[in-house]
Backbone as JSON, one array per atom type, in Angstrom:
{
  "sequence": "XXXXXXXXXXXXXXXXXXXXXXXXXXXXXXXXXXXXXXXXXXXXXXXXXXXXXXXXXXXXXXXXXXXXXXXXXXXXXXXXXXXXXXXXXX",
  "N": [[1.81, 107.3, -23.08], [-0.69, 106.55, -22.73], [-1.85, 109.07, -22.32], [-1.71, 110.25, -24.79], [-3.28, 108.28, -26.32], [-5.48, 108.64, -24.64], [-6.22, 112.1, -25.24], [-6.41, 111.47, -28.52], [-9.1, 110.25, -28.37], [-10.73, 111.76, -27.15], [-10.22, 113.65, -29.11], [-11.69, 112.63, -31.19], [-14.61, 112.25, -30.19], [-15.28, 114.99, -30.17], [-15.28, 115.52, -33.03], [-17.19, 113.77, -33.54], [-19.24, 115.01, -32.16], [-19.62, 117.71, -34.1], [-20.01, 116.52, -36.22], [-23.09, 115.62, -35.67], [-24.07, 117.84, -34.33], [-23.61, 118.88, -37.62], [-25.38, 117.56, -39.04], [-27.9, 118.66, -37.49], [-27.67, 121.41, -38.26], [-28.25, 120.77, -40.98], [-31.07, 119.94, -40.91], [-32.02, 122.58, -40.02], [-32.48, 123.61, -42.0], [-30.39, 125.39, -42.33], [-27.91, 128.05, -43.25], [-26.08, 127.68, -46.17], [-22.96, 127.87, -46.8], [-22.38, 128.52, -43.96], [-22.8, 125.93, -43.32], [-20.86, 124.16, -44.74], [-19.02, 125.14, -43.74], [-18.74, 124.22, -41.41], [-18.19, 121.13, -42.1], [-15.6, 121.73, -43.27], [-14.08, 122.26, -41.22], [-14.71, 119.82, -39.78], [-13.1, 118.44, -41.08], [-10.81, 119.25, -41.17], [-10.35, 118.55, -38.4], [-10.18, 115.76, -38.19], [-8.35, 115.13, -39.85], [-6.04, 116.04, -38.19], [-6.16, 114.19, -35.94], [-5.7, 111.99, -37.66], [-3.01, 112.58, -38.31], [-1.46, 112.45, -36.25], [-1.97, 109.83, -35.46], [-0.51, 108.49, -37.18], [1.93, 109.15, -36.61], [2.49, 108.15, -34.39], [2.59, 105.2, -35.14], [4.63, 105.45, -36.76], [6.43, 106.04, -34.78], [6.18, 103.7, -33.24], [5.69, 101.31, -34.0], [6.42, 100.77, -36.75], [9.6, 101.72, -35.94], [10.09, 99.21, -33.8], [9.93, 97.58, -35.69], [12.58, 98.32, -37.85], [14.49, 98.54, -35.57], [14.0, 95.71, -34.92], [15.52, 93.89, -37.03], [14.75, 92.56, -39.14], [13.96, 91.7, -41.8], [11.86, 91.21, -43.56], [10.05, 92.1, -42.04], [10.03, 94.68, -41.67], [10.11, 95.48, -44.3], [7.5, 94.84, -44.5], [5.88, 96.58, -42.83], [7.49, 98.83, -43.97], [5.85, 98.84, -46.87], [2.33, 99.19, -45.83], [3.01, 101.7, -45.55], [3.09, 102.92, -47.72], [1.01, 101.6, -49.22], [-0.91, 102.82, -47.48], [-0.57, 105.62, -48.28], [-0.69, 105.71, -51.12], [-3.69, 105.12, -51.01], [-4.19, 107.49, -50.59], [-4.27, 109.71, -51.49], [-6.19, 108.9, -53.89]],
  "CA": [[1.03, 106.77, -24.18], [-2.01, 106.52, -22.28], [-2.57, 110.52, -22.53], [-2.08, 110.61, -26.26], [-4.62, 107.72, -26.24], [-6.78, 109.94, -24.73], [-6.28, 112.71, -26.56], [-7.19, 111.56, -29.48], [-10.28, 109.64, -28.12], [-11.54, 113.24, -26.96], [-10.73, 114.66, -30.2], [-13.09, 112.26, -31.62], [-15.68, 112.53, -29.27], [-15.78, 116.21, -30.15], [-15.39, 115.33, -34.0], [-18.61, 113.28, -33.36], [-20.39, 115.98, -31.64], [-19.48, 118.22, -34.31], [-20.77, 115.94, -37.18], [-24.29, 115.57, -35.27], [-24.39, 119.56, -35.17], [-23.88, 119.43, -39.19], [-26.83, 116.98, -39.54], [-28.72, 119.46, -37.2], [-27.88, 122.46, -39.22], [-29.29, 120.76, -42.4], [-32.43, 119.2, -40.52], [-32.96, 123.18, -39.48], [-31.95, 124.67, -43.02], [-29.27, 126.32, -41.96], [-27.61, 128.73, -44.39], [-24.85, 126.83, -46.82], [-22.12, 128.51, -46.65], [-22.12, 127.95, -42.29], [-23.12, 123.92, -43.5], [-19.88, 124.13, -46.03], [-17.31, 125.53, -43.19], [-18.76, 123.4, -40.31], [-17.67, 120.41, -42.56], [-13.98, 121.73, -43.46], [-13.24, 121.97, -39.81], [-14.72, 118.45, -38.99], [-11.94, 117.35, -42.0], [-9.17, 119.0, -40.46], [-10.05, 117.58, -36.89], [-10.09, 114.56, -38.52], [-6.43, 115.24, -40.29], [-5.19, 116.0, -37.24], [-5.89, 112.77, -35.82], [-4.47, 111.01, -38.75], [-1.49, 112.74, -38.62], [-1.25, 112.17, -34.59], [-1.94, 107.74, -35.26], [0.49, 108.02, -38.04], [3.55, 109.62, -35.65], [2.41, 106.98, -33.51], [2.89, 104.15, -36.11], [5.99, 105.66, -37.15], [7.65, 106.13, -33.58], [6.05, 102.47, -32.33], [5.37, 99.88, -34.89], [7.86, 101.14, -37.64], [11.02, 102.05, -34.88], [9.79, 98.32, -33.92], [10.39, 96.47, -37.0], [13.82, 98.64, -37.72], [15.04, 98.08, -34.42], [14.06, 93.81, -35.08], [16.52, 93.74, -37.96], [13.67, 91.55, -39.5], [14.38, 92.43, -43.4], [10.51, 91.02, -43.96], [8.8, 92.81, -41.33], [10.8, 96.35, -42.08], [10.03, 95.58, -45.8], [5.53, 94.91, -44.73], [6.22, 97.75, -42.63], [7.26, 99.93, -45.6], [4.31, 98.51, -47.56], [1.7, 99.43, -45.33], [2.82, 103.04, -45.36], [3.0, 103.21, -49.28], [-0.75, 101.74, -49.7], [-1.39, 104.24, -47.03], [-0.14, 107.17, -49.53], [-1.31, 105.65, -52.54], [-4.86, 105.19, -51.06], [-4.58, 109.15, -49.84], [-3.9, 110.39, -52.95], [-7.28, 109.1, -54.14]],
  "C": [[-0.46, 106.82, -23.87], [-2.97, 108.21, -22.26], [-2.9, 110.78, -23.38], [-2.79, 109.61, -26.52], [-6.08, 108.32, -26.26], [-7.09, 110.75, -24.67], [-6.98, 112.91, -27.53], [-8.29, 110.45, -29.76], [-11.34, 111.29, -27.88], [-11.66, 113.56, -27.94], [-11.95, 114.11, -31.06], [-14.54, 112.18, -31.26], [-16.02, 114.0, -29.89], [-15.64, 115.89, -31.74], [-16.76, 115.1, -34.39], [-19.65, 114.18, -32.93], [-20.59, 117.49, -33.04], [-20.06, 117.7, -35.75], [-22.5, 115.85, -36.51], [-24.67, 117.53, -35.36], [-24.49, 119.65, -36.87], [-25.07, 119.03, -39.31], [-27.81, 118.07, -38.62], [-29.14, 120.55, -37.85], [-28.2, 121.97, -40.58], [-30.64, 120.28, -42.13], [-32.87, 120.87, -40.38], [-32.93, 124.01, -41.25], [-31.12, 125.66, -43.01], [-28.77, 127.05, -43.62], [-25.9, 127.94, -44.97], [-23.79, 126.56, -46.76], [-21.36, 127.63, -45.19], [-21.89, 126.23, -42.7], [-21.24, 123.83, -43.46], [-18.53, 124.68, -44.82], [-17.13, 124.77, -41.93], [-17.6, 121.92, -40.81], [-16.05, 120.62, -42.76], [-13.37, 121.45, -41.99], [-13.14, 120.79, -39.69], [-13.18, 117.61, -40.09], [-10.94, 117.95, -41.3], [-9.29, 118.89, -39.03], [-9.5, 116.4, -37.34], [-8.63, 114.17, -38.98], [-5.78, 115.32, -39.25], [-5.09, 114.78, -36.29], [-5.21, 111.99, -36.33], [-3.26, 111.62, -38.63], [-0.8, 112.46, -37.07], [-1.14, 110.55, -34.92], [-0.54, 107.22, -36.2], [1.63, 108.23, -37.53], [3.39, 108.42, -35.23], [2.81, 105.6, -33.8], [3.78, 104.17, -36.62], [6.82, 105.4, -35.94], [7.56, 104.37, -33.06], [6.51, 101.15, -33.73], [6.25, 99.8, -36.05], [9.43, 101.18, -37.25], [10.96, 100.42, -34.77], [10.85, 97.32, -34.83], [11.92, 97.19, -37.39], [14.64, 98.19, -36.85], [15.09, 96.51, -34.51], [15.24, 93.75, -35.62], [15.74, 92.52, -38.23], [13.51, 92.4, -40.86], [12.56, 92.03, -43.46], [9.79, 91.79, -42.97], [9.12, 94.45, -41.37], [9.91, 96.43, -43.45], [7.78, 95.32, -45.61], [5.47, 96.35, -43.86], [5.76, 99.43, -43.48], [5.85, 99.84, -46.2], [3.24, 98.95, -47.09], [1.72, 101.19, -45.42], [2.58, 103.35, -47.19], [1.48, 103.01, -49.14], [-1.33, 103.16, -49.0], [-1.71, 105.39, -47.86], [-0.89, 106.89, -50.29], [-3.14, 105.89, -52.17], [-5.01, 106.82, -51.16], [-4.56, 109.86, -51.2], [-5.06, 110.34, -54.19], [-7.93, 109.92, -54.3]]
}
């Protein structure tokens, strides 16, 4: 657990370094286009994180509450992943 910790502490670290490059390339005028593909990457670093915390929340904290046999904490559980969706879908 402690690797995929940090993991995806690195990947953000380099997420972060990779958002400070965009603001560089519009401080130098960079050409648009470059701006416009720097940004898609930094979103799917960023997806790939989320989809790495969300395994994580599925295998730990979800397995968890199943495994309790705790009908209310299975059932906030659930809930938590729905708002999830619904927010994403925004």
């Amino acid at each position: 657990m402690a690797n995929a910790k940090t993991a995806k502490i690195n990947r953000l670290n380099r997420i972060e370094g990779q958002v400070r490059g965009v603001a560089q390339m519009i401080e130098n005028d960079r050409y648009c286009i470059d701006i416009l593909h720097q940004i898609q990457a930094i979103r799917s670093a960023l997806g790939k994180v989320e989809t790495q915390v969300l395994k994580d929340h599925a295998a730990c904290c979800v397995a968890e509450a199943i495994a309790s046999g705790d009908e209310a904490e299975q059932r906030e559980k659930f809930e938590e992943l729905v708002t999830l969706f619904e927010k994403a879908k925004r």
